[in-house]
C-alpha positions as a Markdown table, in Angstrom:
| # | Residue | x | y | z |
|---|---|---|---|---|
| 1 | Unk | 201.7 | 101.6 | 72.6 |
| 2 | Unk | 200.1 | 103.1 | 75.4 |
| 3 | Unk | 196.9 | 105.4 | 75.2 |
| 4 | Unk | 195.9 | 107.8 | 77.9 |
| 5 | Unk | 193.0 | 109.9 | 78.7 |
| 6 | Unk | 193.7 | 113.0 | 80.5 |
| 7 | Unk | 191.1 | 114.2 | 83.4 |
| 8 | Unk | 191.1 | 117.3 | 86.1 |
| 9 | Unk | 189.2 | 119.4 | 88.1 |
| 10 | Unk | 186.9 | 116.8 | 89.3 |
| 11 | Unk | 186.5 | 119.1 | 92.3 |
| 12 | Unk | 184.2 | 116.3 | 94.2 |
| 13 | Unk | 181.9 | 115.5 | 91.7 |
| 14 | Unk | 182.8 | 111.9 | 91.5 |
| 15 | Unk | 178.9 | 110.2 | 90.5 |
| 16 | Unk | 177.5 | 113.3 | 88.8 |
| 17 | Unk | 180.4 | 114.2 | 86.6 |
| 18 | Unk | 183.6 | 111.4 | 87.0 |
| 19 | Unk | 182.0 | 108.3 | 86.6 |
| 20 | Unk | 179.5 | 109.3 | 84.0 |
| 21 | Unk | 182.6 | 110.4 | 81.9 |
| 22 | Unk | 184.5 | 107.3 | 82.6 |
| 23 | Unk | 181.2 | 105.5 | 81.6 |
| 24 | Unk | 181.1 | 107.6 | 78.3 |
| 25 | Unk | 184.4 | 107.3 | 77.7 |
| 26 | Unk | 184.1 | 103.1 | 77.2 |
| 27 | Unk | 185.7 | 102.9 | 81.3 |
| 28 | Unk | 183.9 | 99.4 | 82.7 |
| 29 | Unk | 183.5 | 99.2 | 86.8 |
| 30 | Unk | 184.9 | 95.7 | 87.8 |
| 31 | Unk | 186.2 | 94.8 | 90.9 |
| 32 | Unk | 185.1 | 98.1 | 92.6 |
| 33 | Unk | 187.7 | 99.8 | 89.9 |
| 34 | Unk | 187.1 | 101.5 | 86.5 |
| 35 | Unk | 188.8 | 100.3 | 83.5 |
| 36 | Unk | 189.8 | 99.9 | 80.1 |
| 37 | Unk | 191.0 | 97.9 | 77.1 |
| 38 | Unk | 193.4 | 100.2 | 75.8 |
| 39 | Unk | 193.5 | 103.1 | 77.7 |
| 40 | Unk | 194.3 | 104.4 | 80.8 |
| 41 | Unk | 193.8 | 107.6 | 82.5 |
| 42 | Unk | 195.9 | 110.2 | 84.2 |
| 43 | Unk | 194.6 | 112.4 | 87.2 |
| 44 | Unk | 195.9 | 115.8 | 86.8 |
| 45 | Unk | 194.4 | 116.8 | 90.0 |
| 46 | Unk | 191.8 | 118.5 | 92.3 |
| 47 | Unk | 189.9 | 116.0 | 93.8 |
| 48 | Unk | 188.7 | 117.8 | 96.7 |
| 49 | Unk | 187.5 | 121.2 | 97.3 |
| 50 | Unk | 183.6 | 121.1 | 96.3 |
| 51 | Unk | 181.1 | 119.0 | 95.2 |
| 52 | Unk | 180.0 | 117.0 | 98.0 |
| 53 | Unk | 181.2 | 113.6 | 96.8 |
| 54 | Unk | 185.2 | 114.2 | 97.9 |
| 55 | Unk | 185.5 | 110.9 | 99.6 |
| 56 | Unk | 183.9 | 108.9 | 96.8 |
| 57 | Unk | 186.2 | 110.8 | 94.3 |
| 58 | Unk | 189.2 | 110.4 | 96.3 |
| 59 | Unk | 187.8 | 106.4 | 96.4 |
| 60 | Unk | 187.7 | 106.1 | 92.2 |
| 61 | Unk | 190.8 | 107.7 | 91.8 |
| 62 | Unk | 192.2 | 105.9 | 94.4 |
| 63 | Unk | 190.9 | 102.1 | 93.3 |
| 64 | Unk | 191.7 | 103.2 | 89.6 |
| 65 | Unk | 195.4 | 103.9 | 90.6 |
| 66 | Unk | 196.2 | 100.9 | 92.9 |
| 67 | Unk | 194.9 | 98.6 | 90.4 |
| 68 | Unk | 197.4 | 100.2 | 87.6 |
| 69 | Unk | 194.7 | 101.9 | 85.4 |
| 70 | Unk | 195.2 | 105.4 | 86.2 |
| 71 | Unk | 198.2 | 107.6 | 87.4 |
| 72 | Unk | 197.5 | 110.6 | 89.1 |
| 73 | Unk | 198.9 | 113.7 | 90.5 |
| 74 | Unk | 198.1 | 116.0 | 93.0 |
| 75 | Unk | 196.2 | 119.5 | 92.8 |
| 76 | Unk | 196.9 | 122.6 | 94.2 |
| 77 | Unk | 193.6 | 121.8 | 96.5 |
| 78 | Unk | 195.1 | 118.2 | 97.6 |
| 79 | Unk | 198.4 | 120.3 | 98.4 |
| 80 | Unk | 196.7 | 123.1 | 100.3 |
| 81 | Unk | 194.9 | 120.5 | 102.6 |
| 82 | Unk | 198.1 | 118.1 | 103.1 |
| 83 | Unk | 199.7 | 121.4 | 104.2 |
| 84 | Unk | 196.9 | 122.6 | 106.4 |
| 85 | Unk | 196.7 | 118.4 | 108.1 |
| 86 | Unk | 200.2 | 119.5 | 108.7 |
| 87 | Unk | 200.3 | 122.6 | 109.8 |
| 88 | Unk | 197.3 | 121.8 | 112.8 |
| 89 | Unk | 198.8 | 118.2 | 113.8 |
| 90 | Unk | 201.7 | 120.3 | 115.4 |
């Protein structure tokens, strides 16, 4: 069986808030990627927005995902700025 621990609303506060709560929550860093024995975790989005540490945010989840120990979806803040990037590239 599967276990998953459910996070959102990071809102760009990836070393203040994120990775202590990974770190408290028995997450190891290896290979540039955080992860667990049993558990996995599942982004439920907003990344981005405030914070001041969006790209390093958008870097855990990112690592955590490719490397199959976190699934995650996107936020109405990650969907606001995809539709804004597209919106101004035409």
């Amino acid at each position: 069986m599967q276990y998953y621990d459910i996070i959102g609303d990071v809102h760009g506060h990836a070393a203040t808030k994120l990775e202590n709560l990974l770190v408290k929550m028995d997450y190891k860093l290896v290979n540039d990627t955080y992860q667990h024995e049993t558990r996995k975790v599942i982004f439920v989005g907003d990344y981005i927005d405030r914070g001041g540490e969006e790209v390093k945010t958008i870097h855990i989840v990112r690592n955590m995902v490719k490397s199959g120990n976190a699934l995650a979806i996107m936020g109405n803040h990650e969907v606001q700025c995809h539709l804004l990037r597209n919106i101004e590239s035409r």
